[in-house]
C-alpha positions, 0 to 999 in steps of 0.5 A, spaced: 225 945 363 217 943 365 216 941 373 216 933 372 223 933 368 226 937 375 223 933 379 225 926 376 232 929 376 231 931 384 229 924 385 234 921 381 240 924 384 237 923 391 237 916 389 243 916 387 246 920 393 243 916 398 242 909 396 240 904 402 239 897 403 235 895 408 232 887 410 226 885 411 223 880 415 216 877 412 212 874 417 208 869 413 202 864 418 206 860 423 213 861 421 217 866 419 221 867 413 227 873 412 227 876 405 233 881 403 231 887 399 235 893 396 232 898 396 233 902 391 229 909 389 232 908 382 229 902 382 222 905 381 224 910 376 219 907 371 213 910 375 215 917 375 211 918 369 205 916 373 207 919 378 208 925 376 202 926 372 197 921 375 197 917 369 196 910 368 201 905 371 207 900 367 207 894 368 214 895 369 212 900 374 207 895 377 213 889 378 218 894 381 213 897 386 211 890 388 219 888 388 220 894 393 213 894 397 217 892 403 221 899 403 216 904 401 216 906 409 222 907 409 222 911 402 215 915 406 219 917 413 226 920 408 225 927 408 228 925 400 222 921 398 217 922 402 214 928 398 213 923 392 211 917 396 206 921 400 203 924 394 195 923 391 198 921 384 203 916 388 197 913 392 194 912 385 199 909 382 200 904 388 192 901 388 193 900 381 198 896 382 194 893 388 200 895 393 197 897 398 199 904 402 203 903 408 202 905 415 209 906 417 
């Protein structure tokens, strides 16, 4: 089994082991308006590819990054993901996507 496939495989039961939700609050001008977000891991798995091998990005993979961008620091600080989130082909696919990396 090549390192890719196991790694999506470890990234996949992690997922689904330890689900978390979190809510996020988004402070916007002079006001402040509170967004529910579920993060889920599972939802970025449309960017394994790129992550993993450093290609090009999904459009889906763009959308879900976008949808999650409030959880990547708790994704970058779970000792589970971090090493995924953390990665330079991680990096890669969240400016080609225009997410900017978070600082936790």
């Amino acid at each position: 089994m090549k390192i890719p496939a196991v790694v999506f495989i470890v990234f996949l039961i992690g997922a689904i082991i330890f689900p978390n939700s979190i809510r996020a609050t988004v402070v916007e001008g002079s006001g402040e308006e509170v967004i529910n977000v579920t993060c889920s891991p599972t939802e970025l798995s449309s960017c394994l590819p790129a992550i993993t091998s450093g290609g090009a990005p999904s459009t889906q993979c763009c959308t879900k990054l976008k949808e999650q961008e409030p959880c990547l620091s708790s994704y970058i600080t779970n000792p589970l993901y971090s090493t995924y989130v953390s990665s330079p082909n991680a990096r890669k696919t969240l400016a080609a996507c225009n997410v900017p990396y978070p600082t936790c």
